[in-house]
C-alpha positions in Angstrom: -84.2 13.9 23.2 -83.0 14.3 27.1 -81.1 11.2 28.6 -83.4 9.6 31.0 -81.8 10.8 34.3 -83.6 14.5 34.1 -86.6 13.0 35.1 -85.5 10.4 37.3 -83.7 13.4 39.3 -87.2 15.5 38.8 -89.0 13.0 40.0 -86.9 11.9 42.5 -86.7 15.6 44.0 -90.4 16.2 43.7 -90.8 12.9 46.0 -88.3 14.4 48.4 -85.9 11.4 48.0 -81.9 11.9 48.2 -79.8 9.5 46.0 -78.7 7.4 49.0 -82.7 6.5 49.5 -83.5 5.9 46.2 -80.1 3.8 45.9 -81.6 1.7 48.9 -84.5 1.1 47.5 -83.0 -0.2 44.3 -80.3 -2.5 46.3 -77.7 -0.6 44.1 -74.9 2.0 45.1 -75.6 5.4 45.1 -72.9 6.4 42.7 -75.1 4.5 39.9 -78.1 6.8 40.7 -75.5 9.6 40.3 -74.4 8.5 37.0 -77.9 7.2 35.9 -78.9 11.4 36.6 -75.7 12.6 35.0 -76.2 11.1 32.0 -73.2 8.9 32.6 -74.8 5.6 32.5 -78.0 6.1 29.5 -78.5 2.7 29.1 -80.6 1.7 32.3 -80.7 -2.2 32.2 -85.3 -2.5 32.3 -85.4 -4.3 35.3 -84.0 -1.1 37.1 -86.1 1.0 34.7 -89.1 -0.8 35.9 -88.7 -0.6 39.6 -87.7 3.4 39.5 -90.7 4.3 37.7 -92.4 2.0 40.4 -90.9 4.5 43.3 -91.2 7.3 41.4 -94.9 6.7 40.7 -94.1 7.0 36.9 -94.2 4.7 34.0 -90.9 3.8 31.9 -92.1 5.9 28.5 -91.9 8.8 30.6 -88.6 8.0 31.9 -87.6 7.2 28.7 -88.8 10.6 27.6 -91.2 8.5 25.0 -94.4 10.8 26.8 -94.2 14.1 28.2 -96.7 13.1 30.9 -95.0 11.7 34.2 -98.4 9.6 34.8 -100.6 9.2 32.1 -103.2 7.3 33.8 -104.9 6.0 37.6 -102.4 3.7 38.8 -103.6 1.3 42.0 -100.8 1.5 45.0 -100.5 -2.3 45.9 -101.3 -3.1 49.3 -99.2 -5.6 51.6 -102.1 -8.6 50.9 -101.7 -7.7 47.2 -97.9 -7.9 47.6 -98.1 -11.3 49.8 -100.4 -12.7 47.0 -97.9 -11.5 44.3 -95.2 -13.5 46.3 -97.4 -16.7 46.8 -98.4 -16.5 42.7 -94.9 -16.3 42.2 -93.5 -19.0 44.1 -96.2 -21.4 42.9 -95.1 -20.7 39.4 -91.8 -21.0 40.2 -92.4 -24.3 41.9 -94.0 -25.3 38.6 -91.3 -24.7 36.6 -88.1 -26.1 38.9 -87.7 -29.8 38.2 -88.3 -32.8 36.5 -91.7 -32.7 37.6 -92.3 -29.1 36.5 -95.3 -28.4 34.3 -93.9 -26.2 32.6 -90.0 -25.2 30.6 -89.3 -21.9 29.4 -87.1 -22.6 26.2 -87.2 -25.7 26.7 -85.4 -25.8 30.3 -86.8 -26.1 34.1 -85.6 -23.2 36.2 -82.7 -26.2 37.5 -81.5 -26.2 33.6 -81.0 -22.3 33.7 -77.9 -20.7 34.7 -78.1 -18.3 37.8 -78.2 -15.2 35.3 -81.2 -16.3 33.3 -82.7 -18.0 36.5 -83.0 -14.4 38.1 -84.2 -12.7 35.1 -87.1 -14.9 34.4 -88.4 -14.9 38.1 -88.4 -11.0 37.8 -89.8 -10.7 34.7 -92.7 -13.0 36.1 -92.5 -10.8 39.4 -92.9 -7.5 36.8 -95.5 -9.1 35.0 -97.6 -10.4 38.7 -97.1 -7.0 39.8 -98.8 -5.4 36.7 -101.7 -7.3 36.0 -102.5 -6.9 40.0 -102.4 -3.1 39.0 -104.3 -3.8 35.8 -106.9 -5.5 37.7 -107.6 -2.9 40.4 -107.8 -0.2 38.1 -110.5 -2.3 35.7 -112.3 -2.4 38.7 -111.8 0.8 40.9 -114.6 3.4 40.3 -113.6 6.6 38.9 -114.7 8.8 41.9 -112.3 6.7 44.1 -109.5 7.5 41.3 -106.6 10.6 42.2 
């Protein structure tokens, strides 16, 4: 099996994106998209693997070279109101889990417990998970002749 960055390059090419964009896009140095395409770097941390599949209009088992179709299925773009309600889901849960008076602990801690490392990676994994049931949603409910 290929290392992943043959398809990110592929599909960074086909969307007419240099390294530099795609590294901007990311947040992340351009050298790491380099490396990430050479082969260098293999092990692509899944946050990262999540959001270039996102800008590449891909899904991570193709990345991961798990299918040999770069889009297996209809996947809904999100618009800005779906994004601005993605960020207002997302702070309310987050406000529900920071303090005392949170609702809710994830093992056993408020967000206030966590250290800044875990902190970060629950609010994007609930980010990641916001972001796909929107997409879930919209494609339960789009009809077929408005699909690509």
């Amino acid at each position: 099996m290929s290392h992943p960055g043959i398809r990110i390059k592929e599909l960074r090419v086909k969307h007419g994106l240099s390294q530099d964009q795609l590294a901007e896009k990311l947040n992340m140095n351009r050298v790491n998209i380099s490396n990430y395409e050479r082969g260098v770097i293999t092990n692509i941390p899944g946050d990262v693997l999540v959001k270039l599949a996102d800008i590449l209009h891909t899904n991570t088992d193709y990345l991961l070279g798990r299918t040999e179709q770069d889009k297996e299925k209809f996947e809904p773009e999100l618009t800005p109101k779906d994004e601005k309600d993605i960020q207002k889901e997302l702070q309310r849960l987050i406000d529900g889990l920071e303090g005392k008076g949170g609702y809710a602990a994830f093992d056993g801690q408020t967000l206030d417990g966590m250290d800044e490392e875990d902190r970060e990676l629950l609010i994007q994994s609930l980010e990641n998970s916001l972001r796909l049931a929107k997409r879930l949603a919209k494609q339960k409910f789009t009809p077929n002749k408005y699909r690509n």
